[in-house]
C-alpha positions as CSV (number, residue, x, y, z in Angstrom):
1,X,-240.7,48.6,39.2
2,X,-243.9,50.5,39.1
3,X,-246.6,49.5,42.2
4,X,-249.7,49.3,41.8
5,X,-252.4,51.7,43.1
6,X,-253.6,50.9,46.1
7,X,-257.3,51.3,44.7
8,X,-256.8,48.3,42.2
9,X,-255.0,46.4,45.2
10,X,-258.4,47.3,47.0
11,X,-260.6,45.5,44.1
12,X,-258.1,42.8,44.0
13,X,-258.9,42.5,47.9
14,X,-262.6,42.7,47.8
15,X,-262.8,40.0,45.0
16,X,-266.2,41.7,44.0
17,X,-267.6,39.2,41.4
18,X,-267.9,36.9,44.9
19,X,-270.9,39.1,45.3
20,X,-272.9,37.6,41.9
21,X,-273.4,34.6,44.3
22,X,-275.6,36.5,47.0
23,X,-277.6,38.5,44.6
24,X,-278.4,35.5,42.6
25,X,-279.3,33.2,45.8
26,X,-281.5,36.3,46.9
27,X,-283.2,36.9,44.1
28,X,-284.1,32.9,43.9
29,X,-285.9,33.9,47.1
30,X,-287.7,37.1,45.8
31,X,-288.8,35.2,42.2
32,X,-290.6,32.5,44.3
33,X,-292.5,34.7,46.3
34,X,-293.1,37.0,43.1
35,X,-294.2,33.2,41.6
36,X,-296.7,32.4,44.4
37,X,-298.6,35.6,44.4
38,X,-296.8,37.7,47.0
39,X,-296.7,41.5,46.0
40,X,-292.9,43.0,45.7
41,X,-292.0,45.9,48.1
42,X,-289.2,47.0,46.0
43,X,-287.6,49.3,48.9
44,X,-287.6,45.9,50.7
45,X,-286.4,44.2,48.2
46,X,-283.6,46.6,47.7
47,X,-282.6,46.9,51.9
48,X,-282.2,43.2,52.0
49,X,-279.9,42.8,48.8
50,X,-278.0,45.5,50.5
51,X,-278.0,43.4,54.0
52,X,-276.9,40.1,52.3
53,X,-274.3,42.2,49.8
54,X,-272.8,43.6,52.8
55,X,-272.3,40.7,55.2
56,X,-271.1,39.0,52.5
57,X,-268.1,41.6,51.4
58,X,-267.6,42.3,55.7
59,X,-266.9,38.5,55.8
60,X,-264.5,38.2,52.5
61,X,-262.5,41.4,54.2
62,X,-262.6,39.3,57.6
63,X,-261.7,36.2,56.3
64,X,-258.6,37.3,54.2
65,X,-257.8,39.5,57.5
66,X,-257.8,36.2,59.4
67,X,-256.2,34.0,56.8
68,X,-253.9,36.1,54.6
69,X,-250.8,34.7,56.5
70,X,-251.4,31.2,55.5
71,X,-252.2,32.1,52.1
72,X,-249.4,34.6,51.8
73,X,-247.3,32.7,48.7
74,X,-250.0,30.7,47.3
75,X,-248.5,29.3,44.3
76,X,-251.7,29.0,42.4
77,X,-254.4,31.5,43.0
78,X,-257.1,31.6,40.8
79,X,-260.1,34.1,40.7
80,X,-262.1,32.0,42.9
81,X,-259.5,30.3,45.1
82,X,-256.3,30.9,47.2
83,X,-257.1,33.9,48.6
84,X,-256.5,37.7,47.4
85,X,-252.8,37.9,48.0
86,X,-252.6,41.9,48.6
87,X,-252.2,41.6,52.6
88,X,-248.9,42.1,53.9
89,X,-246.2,43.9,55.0
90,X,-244.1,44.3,51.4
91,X,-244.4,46.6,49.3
92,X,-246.7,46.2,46.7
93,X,-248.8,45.2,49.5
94,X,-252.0,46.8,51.3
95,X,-251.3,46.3,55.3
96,X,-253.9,44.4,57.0
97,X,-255.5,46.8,59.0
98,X,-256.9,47.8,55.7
99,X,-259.4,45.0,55.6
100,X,-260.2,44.9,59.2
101,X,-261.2,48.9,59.0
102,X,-262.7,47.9,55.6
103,X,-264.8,45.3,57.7
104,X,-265.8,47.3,60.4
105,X,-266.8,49.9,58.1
106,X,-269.8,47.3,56.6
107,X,-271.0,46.3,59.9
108,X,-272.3,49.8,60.1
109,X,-274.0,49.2,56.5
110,X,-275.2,46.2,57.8
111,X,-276.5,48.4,61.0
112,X,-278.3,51.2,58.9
113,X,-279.9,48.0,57.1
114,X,-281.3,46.4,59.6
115,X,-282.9,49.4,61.2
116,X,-284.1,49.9,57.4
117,X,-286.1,46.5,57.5
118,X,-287.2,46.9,60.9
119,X,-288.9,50.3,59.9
120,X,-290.4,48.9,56.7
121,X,-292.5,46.5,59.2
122,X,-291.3,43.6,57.3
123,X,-288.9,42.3,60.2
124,X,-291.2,39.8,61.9
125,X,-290.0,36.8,64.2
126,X,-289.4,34.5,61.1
127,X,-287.2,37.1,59.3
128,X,-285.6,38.1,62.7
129,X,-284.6,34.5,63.3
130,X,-283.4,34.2,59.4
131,X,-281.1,37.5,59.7
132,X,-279.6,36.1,63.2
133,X,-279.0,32.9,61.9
134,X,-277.2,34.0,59.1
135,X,-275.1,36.7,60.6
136,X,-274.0,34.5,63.7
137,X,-273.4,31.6,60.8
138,X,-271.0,34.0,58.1
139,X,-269.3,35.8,61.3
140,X,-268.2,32.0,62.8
141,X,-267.3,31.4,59.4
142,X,-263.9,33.7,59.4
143,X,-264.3,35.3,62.9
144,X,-262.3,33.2,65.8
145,X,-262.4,31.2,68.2
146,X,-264.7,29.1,65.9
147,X,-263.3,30.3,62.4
148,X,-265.2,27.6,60.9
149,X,-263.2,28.1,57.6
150,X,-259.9,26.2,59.4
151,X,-262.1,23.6,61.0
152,X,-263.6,21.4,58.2
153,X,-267.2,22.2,58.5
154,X,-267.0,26.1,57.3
155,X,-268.0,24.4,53.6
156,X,-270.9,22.9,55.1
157,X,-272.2,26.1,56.8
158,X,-271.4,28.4,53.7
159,X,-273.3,26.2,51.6
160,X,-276.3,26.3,54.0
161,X,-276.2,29.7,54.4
162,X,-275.6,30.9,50.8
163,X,-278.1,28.5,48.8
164,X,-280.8,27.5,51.5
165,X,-280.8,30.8,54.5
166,X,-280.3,33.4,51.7
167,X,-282.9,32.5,49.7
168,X,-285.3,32.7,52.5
169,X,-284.4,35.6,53.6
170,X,-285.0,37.0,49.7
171,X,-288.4,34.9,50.3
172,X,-289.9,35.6,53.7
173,X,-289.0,39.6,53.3
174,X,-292.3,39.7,50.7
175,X,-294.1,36.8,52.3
176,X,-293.3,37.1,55.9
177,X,-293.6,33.4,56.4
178,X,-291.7,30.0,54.7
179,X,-293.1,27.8,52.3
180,X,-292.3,24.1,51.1
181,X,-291.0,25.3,47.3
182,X,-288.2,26.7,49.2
183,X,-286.8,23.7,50.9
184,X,-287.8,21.9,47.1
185,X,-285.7,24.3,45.0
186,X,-282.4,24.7,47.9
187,X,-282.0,21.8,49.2
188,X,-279.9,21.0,45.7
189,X,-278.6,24.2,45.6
190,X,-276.6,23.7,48.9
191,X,-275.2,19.8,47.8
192,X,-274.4,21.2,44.6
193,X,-272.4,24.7,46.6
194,X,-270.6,22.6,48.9
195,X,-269.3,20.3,45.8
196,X,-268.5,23.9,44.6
197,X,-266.6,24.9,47.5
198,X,-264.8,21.0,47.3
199,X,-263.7,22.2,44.3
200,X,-262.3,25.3,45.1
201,X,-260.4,23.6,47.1
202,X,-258.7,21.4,45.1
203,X,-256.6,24.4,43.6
204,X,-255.2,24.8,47.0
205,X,-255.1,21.6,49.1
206,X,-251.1,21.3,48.9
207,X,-250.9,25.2,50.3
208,X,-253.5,24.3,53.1
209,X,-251.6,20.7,53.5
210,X,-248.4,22.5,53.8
211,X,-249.8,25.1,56.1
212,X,-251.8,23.2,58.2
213,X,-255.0,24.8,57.2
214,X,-257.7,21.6,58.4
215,X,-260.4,22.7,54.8
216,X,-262.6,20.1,54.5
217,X,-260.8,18.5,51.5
218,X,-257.5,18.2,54.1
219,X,-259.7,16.7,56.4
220,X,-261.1,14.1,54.0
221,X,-257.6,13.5,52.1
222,X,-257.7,13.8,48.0
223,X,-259.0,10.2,47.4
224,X,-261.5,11.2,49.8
225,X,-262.5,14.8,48.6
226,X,-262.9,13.5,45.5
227,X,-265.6,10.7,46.2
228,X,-267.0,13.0,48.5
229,X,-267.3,16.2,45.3
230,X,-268.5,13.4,43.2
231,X,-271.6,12.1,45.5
232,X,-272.5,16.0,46.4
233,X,-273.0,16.4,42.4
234,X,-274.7,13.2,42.1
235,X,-276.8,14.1,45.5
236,X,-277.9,18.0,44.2
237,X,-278.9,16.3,41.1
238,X,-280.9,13.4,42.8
239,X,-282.6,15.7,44.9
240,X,-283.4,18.2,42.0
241,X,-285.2,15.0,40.5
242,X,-287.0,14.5,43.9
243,X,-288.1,18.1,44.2
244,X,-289.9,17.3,41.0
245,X,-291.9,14.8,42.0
246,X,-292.6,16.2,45.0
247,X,-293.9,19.5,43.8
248,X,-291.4,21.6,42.4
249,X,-293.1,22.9,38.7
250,X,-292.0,20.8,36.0
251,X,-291.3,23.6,34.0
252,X,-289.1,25.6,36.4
253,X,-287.3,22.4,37.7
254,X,-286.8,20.4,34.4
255,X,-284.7,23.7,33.3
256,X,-282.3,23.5,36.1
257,X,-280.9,20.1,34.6
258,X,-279.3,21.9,32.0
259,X,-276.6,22.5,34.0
260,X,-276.3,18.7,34.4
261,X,-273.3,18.5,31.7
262,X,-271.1,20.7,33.6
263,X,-271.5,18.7,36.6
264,X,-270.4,15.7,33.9
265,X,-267.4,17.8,32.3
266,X,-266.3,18.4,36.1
267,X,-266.0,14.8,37.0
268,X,-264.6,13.9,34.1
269,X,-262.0,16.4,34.7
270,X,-261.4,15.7,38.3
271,X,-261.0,12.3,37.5
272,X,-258.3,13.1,34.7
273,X,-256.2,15.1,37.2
274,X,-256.5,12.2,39.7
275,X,-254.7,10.0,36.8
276,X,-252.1,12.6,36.5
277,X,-252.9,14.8,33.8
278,X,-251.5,18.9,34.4
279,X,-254.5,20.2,36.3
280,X,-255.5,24.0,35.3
281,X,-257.0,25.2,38.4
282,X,-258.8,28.1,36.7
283,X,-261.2,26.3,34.5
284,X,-261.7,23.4,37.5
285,X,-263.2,25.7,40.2
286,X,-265.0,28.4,37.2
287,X,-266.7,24.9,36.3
288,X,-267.4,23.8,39.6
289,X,-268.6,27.6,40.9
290,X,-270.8,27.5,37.6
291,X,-272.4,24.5,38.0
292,X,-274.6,25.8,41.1
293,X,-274.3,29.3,39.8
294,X,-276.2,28.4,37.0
295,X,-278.5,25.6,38.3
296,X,-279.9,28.7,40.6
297,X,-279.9,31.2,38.0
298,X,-282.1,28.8,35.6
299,X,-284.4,28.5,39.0
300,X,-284.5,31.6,39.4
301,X,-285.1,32.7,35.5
302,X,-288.7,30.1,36.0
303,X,-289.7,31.6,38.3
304,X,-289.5,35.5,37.2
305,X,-291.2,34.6,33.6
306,X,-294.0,32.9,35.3
């Protein structure tokens, strides 16, 4: 039997549509300071998507470094769950060197970046603290001896990170400084990316049980996870409504509740599979990754046009 190049085993490793997430959470940031007034320094604007890209793809290559023996024989990966599946020693396999080198080789991106900012005069104490917080937050994410992604609270910091740090970073890059429609538009964004990441997990809490992988969901037990998933949606939602009384512009944050159905369709589902119908994982978590996916992308869309 023919084995596959190791090039393709390479995409299949770097997952790279994981990367629509950061760009969009960035560019949330950059559309709110284009919205308030703030001129863009595109070459800024550029060396940060590059920053946040590349943390982002020197994590996913540590992570499955770190993890590829427990998910090694995942019976039911899916694009957005269960890890890649290429590390190992088989054939047919990349060895796992291969994503440590991989890793290594974007902490020098990440390097050249930063010294990118820091000449574009950009890099003051907020944006400094920003780019520390994140890259000490993403690292303990797949890095031990904290590996937060086998400890239970690696959702909650991804979710933080992703929809609330990124953003800022995206913002604070053309404004130098925060401003109250940031914490108004992410603070949904991250309840509604850690019901994502609940979600995700779903398609692979009898590997993890089985493994002994402690993911939030195995933490909280199925009857659990799923109240838990289903108060996150209801929470991101709430405080959408919230932002709008408190500020957020009707016409920017009305839009993002058009993603509301999904967040319907996904309970609905959830709760169907808790009854015993025949899950199929793949349309659970692309639902459950869409919903904040596209709550931030209809953010983001008000604020560009306006």
């Amino acid at each position: 039997m023919k084995q596959p190049h190791p090039f393709f085993l390479f995409v299949q490793l770097s997952r790279p549509w994981f990367l629509a997430a950061g760009v969009l959470f960035y560019a949330l940031g950059v559309g709110m300071a284009r919205y308030l007034g703030h001129p863009l320094v595109w070459g800024v604007v550029l060396n940060g998507q590059i920053w946040v890209s590349a943390l982002q793809l020197c994590v996913h290559y540590l992570n499955e470094y770190f993890d590829h023996g427990e998910d090694a024989g995942h019976p039911q990966r899916t694009l957005f769950s269960g890890g890649s599946g290429v590390l190992g020693q088989g054939a047919g396999q990349l060895r796992p060197q291969v994503a440590l080198i991989a890793a290594g080789s974007l902490l020098a991106v990440l390097a050249v970046a930063t010294h990118a900012l820091l000449r574009s005069g950009q890099l003051n104490l907020t944006v400094g603290s920003l780019l520390a917080l994140i890259l000490f937050g993403a690292l303990s994410y797949s890095v031990p001896p904290l590996h937060l992604a086998t400890s239970g609270y690696g959702e909650l910091s991804t979710a933080i990170l992703l929809a609330a740090l990124v953003p800022a970073l995206g913002f604070t890059l053309q404004s130098g400084a925060m401003h109250r429609l940031l914490g108004l538009s992410t603070f949904p964004l991250v309840a509604l990316t850690l019901a994502a990441m609940l979600a995700l997990e779903f398609a692979d809490y009898a590997q993890d049980l089985k493994v002994g992988k402690l993911t939030l969901l195995v933490r909280a037990g199925w009857e659990q996870g799923l109240r838990l998933h289903h108060a996150l949606l209801a929470a991101g939602y709430a405080l959408l409504l919230g932002a709008l009384t408190a500020g957020l512009p009707a016409a920017i944050g009305s839009m993002a509740l058009f993603s509301l159905p999904l967040a319907g369709l996904q309970v609905w589902y959830l709760q169907r599979i808790a009854q015993g119908l025949k899950p199929n994982w793949l349309a659970l978590t692309f639902n459950g990754v869409a919903i904040p996916f596209l709550t931030a992308y209809l953010l983001a869309q008000g604020f560009w046009l306006r």
